[in-house]
C-alpha positions, 0 to 999 in steps of 0.5 A: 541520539539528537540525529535520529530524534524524530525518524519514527515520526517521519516513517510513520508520516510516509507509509504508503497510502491506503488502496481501495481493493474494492476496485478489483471487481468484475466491470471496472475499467482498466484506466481505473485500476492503473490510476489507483494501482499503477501499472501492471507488473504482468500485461499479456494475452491469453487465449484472445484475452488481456491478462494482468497482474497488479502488485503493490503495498496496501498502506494506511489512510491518512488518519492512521498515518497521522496519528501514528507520527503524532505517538512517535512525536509525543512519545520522543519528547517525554523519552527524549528521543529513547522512544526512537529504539522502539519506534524505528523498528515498530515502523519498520515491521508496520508497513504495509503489506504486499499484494498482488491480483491477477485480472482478466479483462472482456473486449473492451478493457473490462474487468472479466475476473479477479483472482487474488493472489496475495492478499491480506 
């Protein structure tokens, strides 16, 4: 039980960060998204324009994540160590969900059009 102690704790402390979906807006430019998102999955041409899909997993900001990893940590220390049969798996079911965006993007690398394609 001491060597999984703490492996909630460490779950819920590296959770993917949270993405700002707001971005996915007409006029953003491309560079933006690939900094926030990272490259596209898809990246092609149609009809004379550049089209992309961005995937990724939408996570948590970092109050949330730090408060999650201080619950595992206080929780495993009353149960000592019990608490990691439920934390493991809660973790595991909590994290994060998939998403994915078509973009469409004008002549100058703009955003022209969003089309969601997964999203929350």
């Amino acid at each position: 039980m001491i060597t999984i102690s703490g492996c909630s704790v460490f779950m819920a402390a590296k959770q993917p960060v949270k993405k700002d979906i707001s971005l996915f807006e007409v006029g953003v430019p491309r560079t933006t998204l690939i900094a926030e998102y990272g490259a596209p999955i898809l990246s092609e041409y149609k009809n004379e324009k550049k089209i992309e899909i961005f995937k990724f997993i939408q996570g948590y900001s970092t109050g949330a994540k730090v408060g999650r990893a201080f619950f595992h940590g206080a929780a495993d220390v009353v149960t000592l160590g019990l608490w990691e049969l439920i934390g493991i798996p809660t973790e595991i079911t909590f994290s994060g969900d998939e998403l994915a965006y078509l973009v469409r993007y004008d002549e100058n690398d703009l955003v022209d059009e969003v089309i969601p394609i997964k999203k929350e």
